[in-house]
C-alpha positions as a printed NumPy array, in Angstrom:
array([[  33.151,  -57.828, -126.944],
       [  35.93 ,  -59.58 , -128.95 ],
       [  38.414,  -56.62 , -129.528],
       [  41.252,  -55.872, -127.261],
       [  40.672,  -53.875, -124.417],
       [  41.826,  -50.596, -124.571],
       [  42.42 ,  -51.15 , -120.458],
       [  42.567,  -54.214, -118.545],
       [  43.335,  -54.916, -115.153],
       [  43.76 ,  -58.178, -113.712],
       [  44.142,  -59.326, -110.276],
       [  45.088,  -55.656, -108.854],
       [  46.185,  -55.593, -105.013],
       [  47.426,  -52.244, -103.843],
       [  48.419,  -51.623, -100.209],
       [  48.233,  -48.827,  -98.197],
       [  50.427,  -49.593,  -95.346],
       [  49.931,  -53.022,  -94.203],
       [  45.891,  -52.384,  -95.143],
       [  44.904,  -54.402,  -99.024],
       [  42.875,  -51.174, -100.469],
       [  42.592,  -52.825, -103.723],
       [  41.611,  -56.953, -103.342],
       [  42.01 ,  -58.825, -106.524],
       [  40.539,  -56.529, -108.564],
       [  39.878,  -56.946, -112.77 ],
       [  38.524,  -55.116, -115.134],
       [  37.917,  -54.083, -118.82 ],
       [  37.694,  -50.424, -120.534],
       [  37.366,  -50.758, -124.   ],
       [  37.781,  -47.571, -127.033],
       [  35.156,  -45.247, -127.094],
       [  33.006,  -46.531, -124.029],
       [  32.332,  -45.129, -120.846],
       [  32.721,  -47.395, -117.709],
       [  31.6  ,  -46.589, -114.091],
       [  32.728,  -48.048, -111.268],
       [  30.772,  -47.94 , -107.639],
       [  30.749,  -48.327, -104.345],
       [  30.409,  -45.954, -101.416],
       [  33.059,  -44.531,  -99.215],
       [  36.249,  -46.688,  -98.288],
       [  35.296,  -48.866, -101.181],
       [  38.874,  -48.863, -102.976],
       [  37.764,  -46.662, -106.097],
       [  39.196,  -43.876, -105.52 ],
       [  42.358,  -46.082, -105.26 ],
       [  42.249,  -48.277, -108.062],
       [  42.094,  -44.694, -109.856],
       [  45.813,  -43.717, -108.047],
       [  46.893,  -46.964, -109.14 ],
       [  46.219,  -46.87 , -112.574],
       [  47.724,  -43.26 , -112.959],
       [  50.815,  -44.699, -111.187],
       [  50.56 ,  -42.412, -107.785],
       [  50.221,  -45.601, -105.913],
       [  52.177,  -49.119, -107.265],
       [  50.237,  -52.249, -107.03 ],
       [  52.31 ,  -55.613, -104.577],
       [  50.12 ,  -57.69 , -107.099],
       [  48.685,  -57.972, -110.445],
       [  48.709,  -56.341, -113.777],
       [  47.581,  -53.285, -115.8  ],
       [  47.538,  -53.817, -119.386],
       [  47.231,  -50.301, -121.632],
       [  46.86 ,  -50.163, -125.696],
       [  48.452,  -54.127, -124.645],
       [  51.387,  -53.068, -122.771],
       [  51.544,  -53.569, -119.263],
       [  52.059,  -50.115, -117.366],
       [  52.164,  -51.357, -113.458],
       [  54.595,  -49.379, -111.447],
       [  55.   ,  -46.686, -114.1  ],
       [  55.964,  -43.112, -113.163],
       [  52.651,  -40.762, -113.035],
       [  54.53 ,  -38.82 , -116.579],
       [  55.099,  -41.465, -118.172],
       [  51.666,  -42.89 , -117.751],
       [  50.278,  -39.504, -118.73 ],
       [  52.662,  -39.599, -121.77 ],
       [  51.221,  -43.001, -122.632],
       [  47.739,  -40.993, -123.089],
       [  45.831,  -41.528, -119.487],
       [  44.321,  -37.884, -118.104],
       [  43.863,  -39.062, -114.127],
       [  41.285,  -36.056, -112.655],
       [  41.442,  -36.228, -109.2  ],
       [  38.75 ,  -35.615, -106.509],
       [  38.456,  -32.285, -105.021],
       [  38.986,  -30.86 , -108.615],
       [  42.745,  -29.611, -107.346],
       [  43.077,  -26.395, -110.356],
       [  46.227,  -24.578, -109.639],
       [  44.096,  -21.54 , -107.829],
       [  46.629,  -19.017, -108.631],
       [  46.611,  -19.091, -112.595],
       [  44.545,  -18.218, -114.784],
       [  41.626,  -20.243, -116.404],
       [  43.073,  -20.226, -119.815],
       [  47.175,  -20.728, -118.074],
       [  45.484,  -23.606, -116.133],
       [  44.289,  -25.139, -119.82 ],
       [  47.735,  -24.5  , -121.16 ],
       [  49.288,  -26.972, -118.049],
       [  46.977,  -29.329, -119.364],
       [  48.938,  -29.303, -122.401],
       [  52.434,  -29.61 , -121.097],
       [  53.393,  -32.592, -123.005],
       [  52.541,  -31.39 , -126.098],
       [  54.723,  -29.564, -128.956],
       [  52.111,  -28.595, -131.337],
       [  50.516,  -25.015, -130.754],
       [  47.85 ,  -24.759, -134.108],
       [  46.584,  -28.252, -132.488],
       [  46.541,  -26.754, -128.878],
       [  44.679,  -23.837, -129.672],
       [  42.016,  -25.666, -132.065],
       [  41.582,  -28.115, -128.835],
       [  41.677,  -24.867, -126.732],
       [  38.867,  -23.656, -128.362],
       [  36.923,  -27.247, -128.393],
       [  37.49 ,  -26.847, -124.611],
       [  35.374,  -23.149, -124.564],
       [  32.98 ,  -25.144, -126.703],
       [  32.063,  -27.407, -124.717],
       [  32.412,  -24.821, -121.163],
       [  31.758,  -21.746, -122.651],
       [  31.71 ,  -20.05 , -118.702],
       [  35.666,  -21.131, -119.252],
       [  36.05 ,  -18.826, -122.377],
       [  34.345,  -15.849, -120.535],
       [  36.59 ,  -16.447, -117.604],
       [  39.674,  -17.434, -119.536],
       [  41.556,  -14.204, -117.412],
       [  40.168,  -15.126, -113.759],
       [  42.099,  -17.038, -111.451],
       [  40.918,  -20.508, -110.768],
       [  40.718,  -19.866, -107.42 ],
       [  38.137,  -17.491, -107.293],
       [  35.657,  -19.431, -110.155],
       [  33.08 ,  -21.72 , -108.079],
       [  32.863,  -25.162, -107.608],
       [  31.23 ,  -26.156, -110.577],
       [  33.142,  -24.107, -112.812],
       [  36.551,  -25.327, -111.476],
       [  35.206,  -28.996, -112.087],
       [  34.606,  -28.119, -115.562],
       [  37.923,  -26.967, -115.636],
       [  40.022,  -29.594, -114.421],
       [  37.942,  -31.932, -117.216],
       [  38.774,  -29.341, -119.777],
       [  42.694,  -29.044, -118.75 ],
       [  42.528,  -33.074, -118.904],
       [  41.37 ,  -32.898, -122.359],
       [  44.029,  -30.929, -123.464],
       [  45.94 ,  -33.645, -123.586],
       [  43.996,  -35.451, -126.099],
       [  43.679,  -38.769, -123.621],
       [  43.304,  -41.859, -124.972],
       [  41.325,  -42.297, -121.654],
       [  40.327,  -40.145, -118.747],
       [  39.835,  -41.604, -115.515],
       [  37.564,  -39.075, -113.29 ],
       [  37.024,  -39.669, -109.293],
       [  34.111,  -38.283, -108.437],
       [  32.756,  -35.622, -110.554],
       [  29.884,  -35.045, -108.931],
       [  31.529,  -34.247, -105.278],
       [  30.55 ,  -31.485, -103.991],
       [  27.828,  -30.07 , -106.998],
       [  24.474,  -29.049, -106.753],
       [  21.897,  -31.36 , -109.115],
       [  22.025,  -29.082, -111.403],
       [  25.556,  -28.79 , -112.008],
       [  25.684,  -32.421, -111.746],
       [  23.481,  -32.978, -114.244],
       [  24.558,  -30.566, -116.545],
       [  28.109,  -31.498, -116.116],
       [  27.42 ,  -35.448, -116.538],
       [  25.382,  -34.348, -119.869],
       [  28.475,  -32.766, -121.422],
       [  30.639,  -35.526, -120.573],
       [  28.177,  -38.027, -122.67 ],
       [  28.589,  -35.253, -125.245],
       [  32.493,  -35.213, -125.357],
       [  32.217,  -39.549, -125.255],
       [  29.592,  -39.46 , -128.413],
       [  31.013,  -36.393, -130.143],
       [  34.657,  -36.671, -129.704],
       [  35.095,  -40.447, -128.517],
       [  36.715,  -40.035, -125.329],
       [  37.071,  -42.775, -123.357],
       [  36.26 ,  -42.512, -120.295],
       [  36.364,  -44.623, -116.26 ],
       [  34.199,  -43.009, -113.626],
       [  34.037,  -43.662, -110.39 ],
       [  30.806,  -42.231, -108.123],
       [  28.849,  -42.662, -105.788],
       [  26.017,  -40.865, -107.489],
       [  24.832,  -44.231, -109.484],
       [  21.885,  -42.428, -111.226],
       [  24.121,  -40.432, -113.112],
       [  26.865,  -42.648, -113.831],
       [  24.851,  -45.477, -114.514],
       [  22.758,  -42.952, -116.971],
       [  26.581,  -42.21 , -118.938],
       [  28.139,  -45.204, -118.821],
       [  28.152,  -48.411, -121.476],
       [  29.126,  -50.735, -118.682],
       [  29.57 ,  -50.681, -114.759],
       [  31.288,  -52.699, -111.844],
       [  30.336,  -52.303, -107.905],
       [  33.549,  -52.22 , -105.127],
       [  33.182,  -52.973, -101.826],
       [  35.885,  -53.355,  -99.361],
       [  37.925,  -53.345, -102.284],
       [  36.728,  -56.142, -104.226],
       [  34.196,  -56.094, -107.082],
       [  31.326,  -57.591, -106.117],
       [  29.094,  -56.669, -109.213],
       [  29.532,  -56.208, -112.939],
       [  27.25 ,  -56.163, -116.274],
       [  26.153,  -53.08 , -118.705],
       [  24.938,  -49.827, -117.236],
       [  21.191,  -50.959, -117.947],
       [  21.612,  -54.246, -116.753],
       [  22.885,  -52.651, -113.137],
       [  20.641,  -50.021, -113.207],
       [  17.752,  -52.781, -113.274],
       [  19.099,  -54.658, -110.74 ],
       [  17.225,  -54.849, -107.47 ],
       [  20.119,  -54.593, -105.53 ],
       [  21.44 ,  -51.555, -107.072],
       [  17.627,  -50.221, -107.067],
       [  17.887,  -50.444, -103.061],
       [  21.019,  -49.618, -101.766],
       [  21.969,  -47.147, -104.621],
       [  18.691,  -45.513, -106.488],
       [  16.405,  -45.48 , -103.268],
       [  13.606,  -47.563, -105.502],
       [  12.856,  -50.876, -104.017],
       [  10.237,  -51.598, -101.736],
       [  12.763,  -53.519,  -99.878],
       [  14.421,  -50.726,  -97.744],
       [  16.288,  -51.976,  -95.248],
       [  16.157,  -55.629,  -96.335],
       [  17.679,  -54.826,  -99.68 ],
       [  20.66 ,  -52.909,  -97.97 ],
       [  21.46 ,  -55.903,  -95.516],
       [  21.089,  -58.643,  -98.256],
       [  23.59 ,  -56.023, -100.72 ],
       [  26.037,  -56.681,  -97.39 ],
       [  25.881,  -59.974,  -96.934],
       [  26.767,  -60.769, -101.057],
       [  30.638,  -60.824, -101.924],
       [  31.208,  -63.053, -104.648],
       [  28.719,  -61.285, -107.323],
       [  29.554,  -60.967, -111.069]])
């Protein structure tokens, strides 16, 4: 791709304590595309994520967004600059309402006709959110309060959302059905969108491009189809290669992949 990236990361190291989470760590985003990243548990994802929302500052490296470098920001002023960070766990305020929830989402903004047409694209797009709108968050299930915290994000209007682990948690089902309207919000409405999962069939199956972490370095990189056919993705991700074992001990032993 020759236009700017829309987010770029290069050389990331983030610390937690005296531990590097993040290793050197680059990366491209670009408008309208959806990129996955990764990597099983303790990889660094769910880091790089609290990075790049500004809950954790980097020692080293830079984050580049719309071309100005954003390292070390405070969380609302990086959600000001138009980056929606939904967490893992799905964290609604439980209390409030479905529809008061939606309106938090919208905190930063001034312009109610706007809020309530993009109110109303939200119910679109969840319509189990419009015929809860009254019920506390805390007492919708887990799926529904997923589809929440993506629809309170997208009040916003992000220029990107960054989403850790959508899939925690969900049955296949709501998995699937909640990946499929998130490829419907990135074709319909071009949101841009970073995912990070451990579910590869379904991120691989949204995304444009992908990279693999592990012990917070990326070890992999290359279009969504292009990982997906990989062998070692096929093994140690998709349970497809005859390999078995062997596949999972030779994905181990590689650290310098691109």
């Amino acid at each position: 791709m020759t236009e700017k990236p829309l987010l770029q990361i290069n050389n990331l190291e983030t610390f937690y304590g005296p531990i590097m989470a993040i290793r050197g760590v680059s990366l491209e985003v670009h408008k309208g595309r959806v990129v996955t990243v990764l990597g099983a548990n303790g990889a660094g994802k769910t880091t790089l994520l609290k990075t790049i929302s500004g809950i954790m500052d980097p020692e080293k490296g830079e984050i580049l967004f719309d071309g100005q470098p954003i390292q070390g920001l405070e969380p609302h002023k990086v959600v000001r600059a138009g980056i929606v960070h939904v967490p893992e766990g799905r964290e609604v305020f439980p209390l409030l309402t479905v529809a008061e929830n939606l309106s938090l989402g919208a905190y930063t903004r001034t312009d109610a006709a706007e809020i309530a047409r993009d109110r109303d694209l939200v119910f679109s797009y969840f319509p189990i959110l419009a015929e809860r709108r009254a019920q506390e968050a805390g007492t919708l299930s887990g799926g529904q309060q997923q589809m929440l915290a993506i629809g309170r994000g997208l009040m916003l209007r992000p220029k990107i959302m960054l989403l850790d682990e959508p899939s925690l948690g969900l049955s296949p089902i709501l998995t699937q059905e909640i990946f499929a309207i998130l490829k419907r919000l990135n074709r319909d409405e071009g949101v841009t969108m970073m995912v990070v999962e451990q579910n590869a069939a379904v991120a691989l199956d949204l995304a444009d491009d992908g990279y693999v972490m592990e012990l917070g370095r990326i070890v992999m990189s290359g279009t969504a189809d292009k990982l997906a056919a990989s062998d070692d993705i096929k093994s140690f991700y998709l349970g497809h290669s005859n390999e078995g074992a062997r596949g999972e001990r030779r994905w181990k032993r590689k650290k310098t992949w691109r």
